[in-house]
LOGUFI-836054 format. One record per residue (C-alpha): residue number from 1; residue in three letters; z, x, y. Coordinates in pm, 1 decimal. Each point is the difference from the previous one (the first is absolute). Layout:
BEGIN
<rec num="NUM" residuo="Ala" w="Z" u="X" v="Y"/>
...
END
This chain:
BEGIN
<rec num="1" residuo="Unk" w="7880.2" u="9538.6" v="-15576.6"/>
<rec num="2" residuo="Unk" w="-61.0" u="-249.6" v="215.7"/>
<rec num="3" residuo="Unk" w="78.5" u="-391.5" v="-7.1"/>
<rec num="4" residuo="Unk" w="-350.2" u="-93.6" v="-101.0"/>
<rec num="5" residuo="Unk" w="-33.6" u="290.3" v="-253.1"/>
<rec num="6" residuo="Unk" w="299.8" u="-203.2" v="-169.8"/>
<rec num="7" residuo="Unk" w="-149.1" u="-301.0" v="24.7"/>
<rec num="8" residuo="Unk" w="-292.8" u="113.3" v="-300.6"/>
<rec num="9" residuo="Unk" w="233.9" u="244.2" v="-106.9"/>
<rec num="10" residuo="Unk" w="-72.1" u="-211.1" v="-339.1"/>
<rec num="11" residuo="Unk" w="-355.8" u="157.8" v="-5.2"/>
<rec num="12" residuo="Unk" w="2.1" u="280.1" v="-212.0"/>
<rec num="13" residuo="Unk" w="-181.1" u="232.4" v="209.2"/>
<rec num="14" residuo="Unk" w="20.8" u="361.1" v="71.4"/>
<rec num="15" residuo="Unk" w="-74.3" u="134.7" v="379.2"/>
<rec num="16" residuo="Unk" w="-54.5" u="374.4" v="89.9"/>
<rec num="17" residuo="Unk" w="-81.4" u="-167.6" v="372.9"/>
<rec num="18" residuo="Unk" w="172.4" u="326.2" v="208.1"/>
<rec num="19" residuo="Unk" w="223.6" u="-48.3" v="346.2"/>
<rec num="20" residuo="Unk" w="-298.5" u="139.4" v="152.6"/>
<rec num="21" residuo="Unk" w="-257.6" u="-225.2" v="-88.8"/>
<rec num="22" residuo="Unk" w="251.9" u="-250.9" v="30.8"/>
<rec num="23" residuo="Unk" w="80.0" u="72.3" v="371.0"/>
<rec num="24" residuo="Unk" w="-384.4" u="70.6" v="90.0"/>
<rec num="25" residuo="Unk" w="-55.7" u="-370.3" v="-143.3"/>
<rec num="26" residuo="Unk" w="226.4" u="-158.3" v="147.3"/>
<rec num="27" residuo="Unk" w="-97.3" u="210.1" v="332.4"/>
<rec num="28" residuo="Unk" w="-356.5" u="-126.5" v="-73.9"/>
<rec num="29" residuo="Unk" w="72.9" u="-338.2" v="-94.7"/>
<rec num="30" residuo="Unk" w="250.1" u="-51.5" v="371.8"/>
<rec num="31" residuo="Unk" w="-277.5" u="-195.9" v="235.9"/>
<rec num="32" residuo="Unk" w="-146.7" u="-206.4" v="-288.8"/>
<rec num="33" residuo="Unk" w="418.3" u="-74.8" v="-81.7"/>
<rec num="34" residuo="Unk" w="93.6" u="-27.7" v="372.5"/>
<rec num="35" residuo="Unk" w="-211.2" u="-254.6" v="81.3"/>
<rec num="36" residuo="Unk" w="27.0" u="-181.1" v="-266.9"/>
<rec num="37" residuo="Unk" w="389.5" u="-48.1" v="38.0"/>
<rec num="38" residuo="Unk" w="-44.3" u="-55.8" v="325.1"/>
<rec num="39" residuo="Unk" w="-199.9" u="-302.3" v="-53.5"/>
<rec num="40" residuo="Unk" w="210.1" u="-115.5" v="-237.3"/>
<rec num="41" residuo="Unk" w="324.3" u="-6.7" v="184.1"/>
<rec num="42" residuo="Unk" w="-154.7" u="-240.3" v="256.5"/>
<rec num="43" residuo="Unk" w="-145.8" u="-227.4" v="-283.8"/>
<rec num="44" residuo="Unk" w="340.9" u="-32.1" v="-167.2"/>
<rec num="45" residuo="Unk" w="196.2" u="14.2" v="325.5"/>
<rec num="46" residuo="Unk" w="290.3" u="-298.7" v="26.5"/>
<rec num="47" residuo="Unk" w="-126.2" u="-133.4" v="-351.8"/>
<rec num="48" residuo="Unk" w="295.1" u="66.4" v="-284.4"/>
<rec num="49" residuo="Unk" w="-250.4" u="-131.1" v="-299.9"/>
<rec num="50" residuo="Unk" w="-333.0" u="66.7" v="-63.8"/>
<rec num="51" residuo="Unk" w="-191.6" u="-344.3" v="48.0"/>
<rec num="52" residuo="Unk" w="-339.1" u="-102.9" v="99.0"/>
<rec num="53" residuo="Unk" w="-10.3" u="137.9" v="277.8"/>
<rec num="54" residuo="Unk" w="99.7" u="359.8" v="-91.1"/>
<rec num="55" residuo="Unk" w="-224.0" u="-24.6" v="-308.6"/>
<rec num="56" residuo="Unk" w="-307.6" u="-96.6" v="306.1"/>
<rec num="57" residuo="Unk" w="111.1" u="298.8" v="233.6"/>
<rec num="58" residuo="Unk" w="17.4" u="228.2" v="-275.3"/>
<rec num="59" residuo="Unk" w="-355.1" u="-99.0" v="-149.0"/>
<rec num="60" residuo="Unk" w="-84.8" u="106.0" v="374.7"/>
<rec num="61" residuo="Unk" w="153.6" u="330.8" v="22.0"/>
<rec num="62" residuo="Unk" w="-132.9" u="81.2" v="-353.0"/>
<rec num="63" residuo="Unk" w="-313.8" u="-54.6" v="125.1"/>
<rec num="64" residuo="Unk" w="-54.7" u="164.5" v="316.3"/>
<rec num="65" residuo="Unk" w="224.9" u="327.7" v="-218.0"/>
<rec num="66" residuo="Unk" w="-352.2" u="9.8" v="-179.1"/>
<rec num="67" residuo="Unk" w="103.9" u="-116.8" v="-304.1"/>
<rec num="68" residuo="Unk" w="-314.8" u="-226.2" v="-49.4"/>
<rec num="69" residuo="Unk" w="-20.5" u="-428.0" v="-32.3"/>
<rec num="70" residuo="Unk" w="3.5" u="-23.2" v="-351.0"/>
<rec num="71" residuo="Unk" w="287.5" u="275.1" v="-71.2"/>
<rec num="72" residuo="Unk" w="192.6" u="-157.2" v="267.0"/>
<rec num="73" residuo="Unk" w="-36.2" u="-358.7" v="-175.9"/>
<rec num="74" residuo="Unk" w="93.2" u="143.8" v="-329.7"/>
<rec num="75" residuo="Unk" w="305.7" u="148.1" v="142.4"/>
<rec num="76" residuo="Unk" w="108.5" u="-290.3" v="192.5"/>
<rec num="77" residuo="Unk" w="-12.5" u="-218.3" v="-301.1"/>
<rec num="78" residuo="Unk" w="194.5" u="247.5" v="-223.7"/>
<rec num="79" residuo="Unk" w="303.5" u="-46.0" v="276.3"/>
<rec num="80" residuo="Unk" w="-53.8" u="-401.9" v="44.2"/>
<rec num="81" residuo="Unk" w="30.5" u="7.6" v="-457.3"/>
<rec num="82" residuo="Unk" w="331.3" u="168.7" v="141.9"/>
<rec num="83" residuo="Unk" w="61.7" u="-175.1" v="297.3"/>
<rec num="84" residuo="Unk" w="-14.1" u="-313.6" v="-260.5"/>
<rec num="85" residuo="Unk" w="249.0" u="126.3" v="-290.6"/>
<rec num="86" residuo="Unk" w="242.9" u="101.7" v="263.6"/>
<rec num="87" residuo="Unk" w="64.8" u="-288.3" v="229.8"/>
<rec num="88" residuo="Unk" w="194.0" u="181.6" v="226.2"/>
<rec num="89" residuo="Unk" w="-192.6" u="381.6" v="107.6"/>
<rec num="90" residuo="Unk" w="132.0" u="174.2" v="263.6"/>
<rec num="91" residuo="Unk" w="-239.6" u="190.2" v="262.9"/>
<rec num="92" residuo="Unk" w="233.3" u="299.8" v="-57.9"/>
<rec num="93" residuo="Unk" w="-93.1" u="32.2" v="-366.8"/>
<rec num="94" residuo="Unk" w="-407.2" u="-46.7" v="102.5"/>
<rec num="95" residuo="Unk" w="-51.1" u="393.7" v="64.4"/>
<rec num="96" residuo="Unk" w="102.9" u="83.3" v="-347.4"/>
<rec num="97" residuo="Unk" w="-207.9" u="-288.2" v="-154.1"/>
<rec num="98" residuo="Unk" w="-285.3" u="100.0" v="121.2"/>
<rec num="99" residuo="Unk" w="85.2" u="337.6" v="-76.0"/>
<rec num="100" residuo="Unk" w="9.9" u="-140.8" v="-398.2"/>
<rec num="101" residuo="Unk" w="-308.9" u="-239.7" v="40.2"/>
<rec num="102" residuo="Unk" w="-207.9" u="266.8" v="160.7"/>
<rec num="103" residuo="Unk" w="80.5" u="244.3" v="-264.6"/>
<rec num="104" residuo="Unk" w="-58.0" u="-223.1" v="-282.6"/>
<rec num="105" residuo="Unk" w="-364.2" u="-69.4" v="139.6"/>
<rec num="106" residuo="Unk" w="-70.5" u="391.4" v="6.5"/>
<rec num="107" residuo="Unk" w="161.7" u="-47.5" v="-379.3"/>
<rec num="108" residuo="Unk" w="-330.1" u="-181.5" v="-75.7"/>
<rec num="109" residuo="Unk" w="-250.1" u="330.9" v="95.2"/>
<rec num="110" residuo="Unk" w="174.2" u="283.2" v="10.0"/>
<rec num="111" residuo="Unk" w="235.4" u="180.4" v="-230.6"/>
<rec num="112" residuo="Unk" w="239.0" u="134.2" v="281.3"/>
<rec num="113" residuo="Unk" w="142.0" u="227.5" v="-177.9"/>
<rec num="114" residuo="Unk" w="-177.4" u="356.5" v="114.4"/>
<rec num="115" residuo="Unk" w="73.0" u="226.6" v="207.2"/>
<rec num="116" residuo="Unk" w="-146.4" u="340.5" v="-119.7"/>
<rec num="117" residuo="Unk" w="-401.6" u="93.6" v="55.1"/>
<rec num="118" residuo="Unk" w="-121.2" u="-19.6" v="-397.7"/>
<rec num="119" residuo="Unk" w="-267.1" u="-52.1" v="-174.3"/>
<rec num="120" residuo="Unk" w="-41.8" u="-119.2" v="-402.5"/>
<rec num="121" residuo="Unk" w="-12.1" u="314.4" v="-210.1"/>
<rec num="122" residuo="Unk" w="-292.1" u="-188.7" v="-178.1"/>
<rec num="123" residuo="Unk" w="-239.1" u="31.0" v="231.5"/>
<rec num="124" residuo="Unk" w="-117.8" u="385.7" v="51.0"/>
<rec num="125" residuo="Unk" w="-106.5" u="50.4" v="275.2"/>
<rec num="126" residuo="Unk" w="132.7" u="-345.5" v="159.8"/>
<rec num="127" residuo="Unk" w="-292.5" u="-104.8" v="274.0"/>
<rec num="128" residuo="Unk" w="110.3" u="-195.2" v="281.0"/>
<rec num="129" residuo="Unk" w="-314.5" u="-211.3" v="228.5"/>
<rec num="130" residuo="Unk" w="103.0" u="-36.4" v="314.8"/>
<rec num="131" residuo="Unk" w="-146.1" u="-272.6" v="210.4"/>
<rec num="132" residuo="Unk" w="68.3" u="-151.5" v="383.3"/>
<rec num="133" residuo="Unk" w="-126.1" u="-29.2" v="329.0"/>
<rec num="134" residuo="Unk" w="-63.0" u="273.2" v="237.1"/>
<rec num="135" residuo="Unk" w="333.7" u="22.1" v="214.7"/>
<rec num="136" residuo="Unk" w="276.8" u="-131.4" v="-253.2"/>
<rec num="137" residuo="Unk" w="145.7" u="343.3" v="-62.3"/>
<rec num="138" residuo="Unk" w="-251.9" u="61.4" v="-338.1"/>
<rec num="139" residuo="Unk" w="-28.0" u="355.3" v="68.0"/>
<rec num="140" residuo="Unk" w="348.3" u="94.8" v="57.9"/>
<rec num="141" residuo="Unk" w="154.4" u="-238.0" v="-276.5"/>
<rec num="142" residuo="Unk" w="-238.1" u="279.5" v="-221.5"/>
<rec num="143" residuo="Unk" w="115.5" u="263.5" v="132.4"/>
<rec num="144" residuo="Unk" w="362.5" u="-123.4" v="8.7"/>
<rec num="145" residuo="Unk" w="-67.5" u="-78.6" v="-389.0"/>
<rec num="146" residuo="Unk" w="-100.5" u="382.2" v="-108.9"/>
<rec num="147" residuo="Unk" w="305.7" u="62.7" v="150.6"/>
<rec num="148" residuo="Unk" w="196.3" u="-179.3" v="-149.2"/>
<rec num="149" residuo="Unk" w="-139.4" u="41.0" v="-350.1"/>
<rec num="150" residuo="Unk" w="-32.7" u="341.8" v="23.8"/>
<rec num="151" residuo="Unk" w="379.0" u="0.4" v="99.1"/>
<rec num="152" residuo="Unk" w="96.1" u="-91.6" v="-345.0"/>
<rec num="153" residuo="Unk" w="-242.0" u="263.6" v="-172.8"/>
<rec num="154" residuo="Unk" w="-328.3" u="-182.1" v="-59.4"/>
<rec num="155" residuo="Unk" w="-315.1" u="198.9" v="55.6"/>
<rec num="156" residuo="Unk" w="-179.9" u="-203.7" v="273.7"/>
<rec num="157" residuo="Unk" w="-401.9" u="3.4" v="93.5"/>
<rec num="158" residuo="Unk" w="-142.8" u="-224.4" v="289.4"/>
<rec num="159" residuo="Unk" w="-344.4" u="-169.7" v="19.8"/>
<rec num="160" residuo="Unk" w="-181.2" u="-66.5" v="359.4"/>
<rec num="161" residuo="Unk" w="-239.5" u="-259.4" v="-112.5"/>
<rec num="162" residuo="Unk" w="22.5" u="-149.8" v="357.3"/>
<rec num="163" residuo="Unk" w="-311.3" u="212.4" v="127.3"/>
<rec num="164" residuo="Unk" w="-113.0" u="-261.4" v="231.9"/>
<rec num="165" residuo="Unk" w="251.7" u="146.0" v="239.8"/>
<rec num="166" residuo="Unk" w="-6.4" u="370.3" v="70.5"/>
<rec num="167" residuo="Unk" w="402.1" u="-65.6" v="159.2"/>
<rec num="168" residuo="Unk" w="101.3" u="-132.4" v="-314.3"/>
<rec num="169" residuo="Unk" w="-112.3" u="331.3" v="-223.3"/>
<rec num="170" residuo="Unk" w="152.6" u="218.0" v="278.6"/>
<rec num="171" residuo="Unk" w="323.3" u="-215.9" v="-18.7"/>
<rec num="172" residuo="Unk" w="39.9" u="18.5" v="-325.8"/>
<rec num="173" residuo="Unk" w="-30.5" u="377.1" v="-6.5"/>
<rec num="174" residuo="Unk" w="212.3" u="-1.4" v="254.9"/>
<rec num="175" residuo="Unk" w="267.9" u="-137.7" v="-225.0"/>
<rec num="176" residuo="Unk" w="-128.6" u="188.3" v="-319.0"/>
<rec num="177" residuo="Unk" w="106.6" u="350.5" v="175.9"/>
<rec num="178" residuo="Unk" w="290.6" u="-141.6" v="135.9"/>
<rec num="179" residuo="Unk" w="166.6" u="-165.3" v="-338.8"/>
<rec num="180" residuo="Unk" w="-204.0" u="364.7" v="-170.8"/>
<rec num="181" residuo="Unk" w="-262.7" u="-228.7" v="-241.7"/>
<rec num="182" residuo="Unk" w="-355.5" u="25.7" v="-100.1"/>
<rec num="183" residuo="Unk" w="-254.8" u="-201.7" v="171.5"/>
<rec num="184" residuo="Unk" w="-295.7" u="-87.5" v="-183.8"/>
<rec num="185" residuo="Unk" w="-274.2" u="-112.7" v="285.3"/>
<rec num="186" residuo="Unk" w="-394.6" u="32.9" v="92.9"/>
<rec num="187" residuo="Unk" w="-167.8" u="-3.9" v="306.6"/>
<rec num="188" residuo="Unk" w="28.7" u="-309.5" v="224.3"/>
<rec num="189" residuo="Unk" w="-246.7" u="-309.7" v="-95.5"/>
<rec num="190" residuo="Unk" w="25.3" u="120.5" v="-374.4"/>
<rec num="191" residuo="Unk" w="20.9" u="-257.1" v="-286.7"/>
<rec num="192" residuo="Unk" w="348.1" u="-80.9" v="-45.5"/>
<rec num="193" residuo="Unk" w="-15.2" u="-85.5" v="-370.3"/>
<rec num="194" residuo="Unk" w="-147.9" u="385.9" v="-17.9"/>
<rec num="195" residuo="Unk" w="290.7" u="90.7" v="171.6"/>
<rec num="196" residuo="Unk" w="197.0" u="-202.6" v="-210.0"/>
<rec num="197" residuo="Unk" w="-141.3" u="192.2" v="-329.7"/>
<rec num="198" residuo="Unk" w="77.5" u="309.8" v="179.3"/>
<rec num="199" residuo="Unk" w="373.7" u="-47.7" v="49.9"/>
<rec num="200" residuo="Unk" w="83.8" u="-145.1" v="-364.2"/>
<rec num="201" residuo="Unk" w="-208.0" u="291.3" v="-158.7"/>
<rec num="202" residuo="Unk" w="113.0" u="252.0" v="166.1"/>
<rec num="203" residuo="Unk" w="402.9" u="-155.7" v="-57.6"/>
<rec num="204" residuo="Unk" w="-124.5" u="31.3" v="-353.6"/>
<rec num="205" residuo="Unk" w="-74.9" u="342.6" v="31.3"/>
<rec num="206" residuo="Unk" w="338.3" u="54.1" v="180.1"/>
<rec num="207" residuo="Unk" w="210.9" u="-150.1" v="-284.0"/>
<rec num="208" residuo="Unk" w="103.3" u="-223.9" v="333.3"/>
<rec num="209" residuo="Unk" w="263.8" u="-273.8" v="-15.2"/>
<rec num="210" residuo="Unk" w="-69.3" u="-229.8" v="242.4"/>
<rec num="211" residuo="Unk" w="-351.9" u="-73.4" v="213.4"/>
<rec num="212" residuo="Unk" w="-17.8" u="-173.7" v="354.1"/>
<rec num="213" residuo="Unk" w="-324.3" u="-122.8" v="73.9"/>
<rec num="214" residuo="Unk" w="-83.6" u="-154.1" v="361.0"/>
<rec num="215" residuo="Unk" w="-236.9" u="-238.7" v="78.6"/>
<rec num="216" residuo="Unk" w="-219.3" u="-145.0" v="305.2"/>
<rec num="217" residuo="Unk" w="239.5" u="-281.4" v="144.9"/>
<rec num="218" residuo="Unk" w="-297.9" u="-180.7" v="96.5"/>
<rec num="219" residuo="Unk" w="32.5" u="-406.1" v="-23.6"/>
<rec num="220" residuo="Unk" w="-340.5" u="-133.0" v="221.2"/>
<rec num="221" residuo="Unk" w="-166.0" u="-65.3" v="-340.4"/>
<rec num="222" residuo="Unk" w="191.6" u="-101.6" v="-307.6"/>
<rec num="223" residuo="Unk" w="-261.9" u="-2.4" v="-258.7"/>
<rec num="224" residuo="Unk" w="-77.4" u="357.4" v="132.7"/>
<rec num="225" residuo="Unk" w="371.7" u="125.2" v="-12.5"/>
<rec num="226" residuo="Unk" w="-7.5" u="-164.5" v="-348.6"/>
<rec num="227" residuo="Unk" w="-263.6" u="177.6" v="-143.4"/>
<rec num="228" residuo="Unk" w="118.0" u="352.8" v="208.2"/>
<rec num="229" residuo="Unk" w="296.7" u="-16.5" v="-181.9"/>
<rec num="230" residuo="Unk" w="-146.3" u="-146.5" v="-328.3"/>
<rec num="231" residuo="Unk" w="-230.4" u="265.3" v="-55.0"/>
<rec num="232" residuo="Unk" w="331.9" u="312.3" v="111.5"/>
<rec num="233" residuo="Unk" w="134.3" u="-185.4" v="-324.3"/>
<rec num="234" residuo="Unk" w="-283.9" u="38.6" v="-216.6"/>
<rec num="235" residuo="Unk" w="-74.9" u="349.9" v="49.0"/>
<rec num="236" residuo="Unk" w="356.1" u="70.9" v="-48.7"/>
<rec num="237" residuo="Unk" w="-12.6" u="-144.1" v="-342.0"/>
<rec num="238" residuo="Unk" w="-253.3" u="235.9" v="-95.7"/>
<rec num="239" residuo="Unk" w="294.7" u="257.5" v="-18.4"/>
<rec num="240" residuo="Unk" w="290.9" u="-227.2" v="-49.4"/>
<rec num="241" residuo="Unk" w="-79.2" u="-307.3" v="-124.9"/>
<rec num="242" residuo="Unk" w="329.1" u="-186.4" v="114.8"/>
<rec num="243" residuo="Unk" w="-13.8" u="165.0" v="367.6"/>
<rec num="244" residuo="Unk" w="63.7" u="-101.4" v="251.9"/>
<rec num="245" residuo="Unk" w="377.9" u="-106.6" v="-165.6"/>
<rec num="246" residuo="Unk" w="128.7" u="-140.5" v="341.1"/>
<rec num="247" residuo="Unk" w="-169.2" u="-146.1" v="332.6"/>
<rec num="248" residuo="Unk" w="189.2" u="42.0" v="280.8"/>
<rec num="249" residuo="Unk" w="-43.1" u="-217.9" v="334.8"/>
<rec num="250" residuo="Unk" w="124.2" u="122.1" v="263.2"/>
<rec num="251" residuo="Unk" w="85.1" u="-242.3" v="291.3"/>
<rec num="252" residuo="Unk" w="164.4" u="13.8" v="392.5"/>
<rec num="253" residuo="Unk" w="333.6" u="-176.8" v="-41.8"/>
<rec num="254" residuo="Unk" w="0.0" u="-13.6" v="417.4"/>
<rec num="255" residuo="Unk" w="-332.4" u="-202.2" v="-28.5"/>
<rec num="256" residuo="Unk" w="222.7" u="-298.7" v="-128.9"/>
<rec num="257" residuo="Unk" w="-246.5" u="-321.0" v="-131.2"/>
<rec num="258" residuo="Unk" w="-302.6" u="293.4" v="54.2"/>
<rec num="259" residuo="Unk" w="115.9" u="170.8" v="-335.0"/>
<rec num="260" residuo="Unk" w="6.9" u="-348.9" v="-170.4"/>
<rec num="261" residuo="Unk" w="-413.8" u="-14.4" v="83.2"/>
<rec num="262" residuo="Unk" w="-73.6" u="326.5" v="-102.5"/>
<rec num="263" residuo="Unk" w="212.4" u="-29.8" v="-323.2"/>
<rec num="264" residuo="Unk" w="-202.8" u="-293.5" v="-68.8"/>
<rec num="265" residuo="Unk" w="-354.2" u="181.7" v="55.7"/>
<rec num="266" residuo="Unk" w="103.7" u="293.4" v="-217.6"/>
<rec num="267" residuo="Unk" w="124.0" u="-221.2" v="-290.0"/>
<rec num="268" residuo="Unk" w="-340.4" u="-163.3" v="16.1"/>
<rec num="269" residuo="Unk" w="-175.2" u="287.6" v="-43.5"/>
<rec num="270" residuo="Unk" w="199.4" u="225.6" v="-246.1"/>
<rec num="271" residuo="Unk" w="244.4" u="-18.0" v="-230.2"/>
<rec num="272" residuo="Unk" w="338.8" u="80.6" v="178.0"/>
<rec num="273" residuo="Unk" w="271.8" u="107.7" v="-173.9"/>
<rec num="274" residuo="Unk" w="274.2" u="135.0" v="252.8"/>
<rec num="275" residuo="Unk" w="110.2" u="-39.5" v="304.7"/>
<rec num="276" residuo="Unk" w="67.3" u="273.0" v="294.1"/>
<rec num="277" residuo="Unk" w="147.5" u="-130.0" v="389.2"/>
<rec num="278" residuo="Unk" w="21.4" u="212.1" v="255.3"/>
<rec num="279" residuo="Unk" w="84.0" u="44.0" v="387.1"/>
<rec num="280" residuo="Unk" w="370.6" u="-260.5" v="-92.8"/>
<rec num="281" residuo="Unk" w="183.7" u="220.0" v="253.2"/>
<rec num="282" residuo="Unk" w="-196.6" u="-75.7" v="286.2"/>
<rec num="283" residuo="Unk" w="14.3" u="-387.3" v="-62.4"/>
<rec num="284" residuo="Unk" w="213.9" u="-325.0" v="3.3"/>
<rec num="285" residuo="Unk" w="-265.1" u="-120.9" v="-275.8"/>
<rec num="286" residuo="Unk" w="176.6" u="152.7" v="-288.2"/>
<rec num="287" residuo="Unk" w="16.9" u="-400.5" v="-162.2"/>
<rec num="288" residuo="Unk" w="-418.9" u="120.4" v="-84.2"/>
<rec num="289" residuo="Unk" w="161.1" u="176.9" v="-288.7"/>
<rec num="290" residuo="Unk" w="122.5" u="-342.4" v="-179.6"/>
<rec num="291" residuo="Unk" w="-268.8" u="-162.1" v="41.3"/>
<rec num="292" residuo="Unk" w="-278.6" u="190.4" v="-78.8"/>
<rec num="293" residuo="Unk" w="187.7" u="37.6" v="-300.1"/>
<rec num="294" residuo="Unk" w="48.2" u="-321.4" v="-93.1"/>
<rec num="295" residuo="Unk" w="-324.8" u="-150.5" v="107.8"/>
<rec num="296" residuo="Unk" w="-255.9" u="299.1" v="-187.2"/>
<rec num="297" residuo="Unk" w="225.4" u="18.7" v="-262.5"/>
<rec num="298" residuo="Unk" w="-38.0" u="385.8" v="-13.3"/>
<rec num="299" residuo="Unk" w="329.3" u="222.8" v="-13.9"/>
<rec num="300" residuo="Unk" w="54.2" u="175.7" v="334.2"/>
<rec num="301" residuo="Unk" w="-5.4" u="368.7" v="-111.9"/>
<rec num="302" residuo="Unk" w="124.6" u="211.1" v="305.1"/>
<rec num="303" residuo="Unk" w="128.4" u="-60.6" v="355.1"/>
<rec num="304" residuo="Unk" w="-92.4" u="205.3" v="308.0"/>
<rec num="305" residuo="Unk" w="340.3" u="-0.5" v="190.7"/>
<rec num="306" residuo="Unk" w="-65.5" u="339.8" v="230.6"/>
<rec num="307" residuo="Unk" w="-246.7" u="269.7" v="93.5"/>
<rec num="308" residuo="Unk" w="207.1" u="260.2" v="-197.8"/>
<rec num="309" residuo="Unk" w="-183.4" u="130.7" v="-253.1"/>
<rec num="310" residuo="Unk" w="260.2" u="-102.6" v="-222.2"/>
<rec num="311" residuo="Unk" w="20.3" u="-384.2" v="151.3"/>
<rec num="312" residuo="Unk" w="-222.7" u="-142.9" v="-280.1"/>
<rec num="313" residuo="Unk" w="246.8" u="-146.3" v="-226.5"/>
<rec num="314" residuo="Unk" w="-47.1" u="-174.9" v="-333.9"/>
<rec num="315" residuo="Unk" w="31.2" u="-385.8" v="55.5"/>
<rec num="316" residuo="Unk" w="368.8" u="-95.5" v="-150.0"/>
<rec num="317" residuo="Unk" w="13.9" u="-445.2" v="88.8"/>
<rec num="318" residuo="Unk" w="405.9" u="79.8" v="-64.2"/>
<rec num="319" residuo="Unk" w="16.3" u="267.0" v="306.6"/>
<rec num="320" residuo="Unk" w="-235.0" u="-166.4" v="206.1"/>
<rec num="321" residuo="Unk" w="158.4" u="-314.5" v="25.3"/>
<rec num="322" residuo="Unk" w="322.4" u="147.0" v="-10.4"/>
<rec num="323" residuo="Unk" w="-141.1" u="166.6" v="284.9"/>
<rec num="324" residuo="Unk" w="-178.9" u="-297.2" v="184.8"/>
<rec num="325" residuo="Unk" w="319.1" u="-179.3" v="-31.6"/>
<rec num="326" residuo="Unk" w="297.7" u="268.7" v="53.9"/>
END
């Protein structure tokens, strides 16, 4: 168990988090962490307490790590409340400070506790919306999903409802044959809502678990995208009146203040409900996942942290800043 495992050891929480996934996280997490550290060590170099000055460089570093203004701010204040009760903090005790503050801000939207791909029992099947730009990784985050899912037994059907794109249906069945699920899908240009209908019907039919349904990642018109994905809803209902139970948004973790603007169109124009950030291995911007967190105050569901088919992990804020900060 490690240091900062003991640290919360007084949260009564259960983790099924595998070496595995544990090493591919950390793996995935190791240029976001690297520079990070890096930039710390200079900030805190010949200083033995944190003062002003620390408290400035480190409002810098959390910055340019992606983390966003206002998270940053938040943060910063939380260790200044410290700074303040403890007269005397050492810049050797800031790592794991920051390790507690951060956490305790991902305490505020997401549970942390997960680490298995379920889905209420309640909810039969359990539809998932999926919404994001063209280019985040919306495809293969589905496809990665049916895997997963139909890893611990669910029955899984997709839904292409992103027919403005002929790549996107051919992508998708792409990874429908390759995970071995149904694809639901019309020709290219079709309604999406009809394809919509199509996929959740047909689920029905198939006594199915779990449905996927894609959407156009289109953002050049909001009111358009709103009523796109408005009107998917609706027709839906007609079959299950509580579907969809779960909108995804997918966003490019590598993209850094990027994902912060397209999280903000996409909670404008539909309800949002969870979280998915890819592409974190190929990045130093791995800070995004705090503060998009914080700032949309919508629980990061699931982290991208490889192109293994199995590198879509459920978001646990214990591992990953255990991780950010090992």
């Amino acid at each position: 168990m490690s240091f900062f495992k003991r640290i919360f050891s007084s949260e009564k929480r259960e983790t099924t988090f595998t070496e595995e996934a544990k090493e591919t996280l950390d793996k995935g997490l190791e240029k976001s962490k690297t520079s990070f550290f890096t930039k710390l060590t200079k900030a805190i170099a010949g200083k033995s307490k944190v003062d002003d000055e620390v408290l400035d460089n480190l409002e810098e570093i959390l910055v340019t790590s992606d983390v966003g203004v206002e998270t940053t701010l938040k943060i910063i204040q939380r260790i200044e409340k410290r700074v303040s009760e403890d007269k005397y903090l050492g810049t050797d005790e800031l790592n794991l400070i920051l390790r507690q503050e951060i956490s305790g801000l991902l305490s505020e939207t997401n549970s942390g506790e997960a680490t298995e791909f379920t889905i209420p029992q309640d909810k039969h099947p359990y539809v998932i919306m999926i919404v994001g730009v063209n280019g985040v990784g919306k495809t293969t985050t589905i496809g990665k999903l049916a895997h997963q899912f139909k890893n611990q037994g669910y029955k899984v059907v997709l839904g292409a409802a992103d027919t403005f794109r002929a790549a996107a249906i051919d992508q998708l069945q792409i990874w429908a044959d390759r995970v071995g699920v149904p694809l639901v899908k019309q020709q290219m240009g079709s309604d999406p809502a009809s394809v919509a209908f199509d996929t959740l019907q047909s689920a029905v039919a198939q006594n199915a678990d779990v449905v996927i349904i894609d959407t156009a990642g289109r953002l050049h018109n909001k009111a358009h995208l709103m009523g796109e994905l408005s009107k998917v809803k609706r027709v839906m209902q007609k079959i299950q009146e509580d579907a969809p139970h779960e909108v995804l948004l997918v966003l490019d973790g590598s993209t850094g203040q990027n994902a912060f603007e397209q999280a903000k169109q996409f909670t404008a124009a539909t309800e949002v409900t969870s979280l998915a950030v890819t592409k974190l291995d190929g990045t130093a911007k791995g800070g995004v996942v705090i503060g998009i967190s914080d700032q949309f105050q919508i629980p990061v569901k699931y982290i991208g942290v490889g192109e293994g088919i199995n590198d879509l992990q459920v978001f646990n804020k214990y591992e990953f800043v255990d991780s950010f900060f090992k």
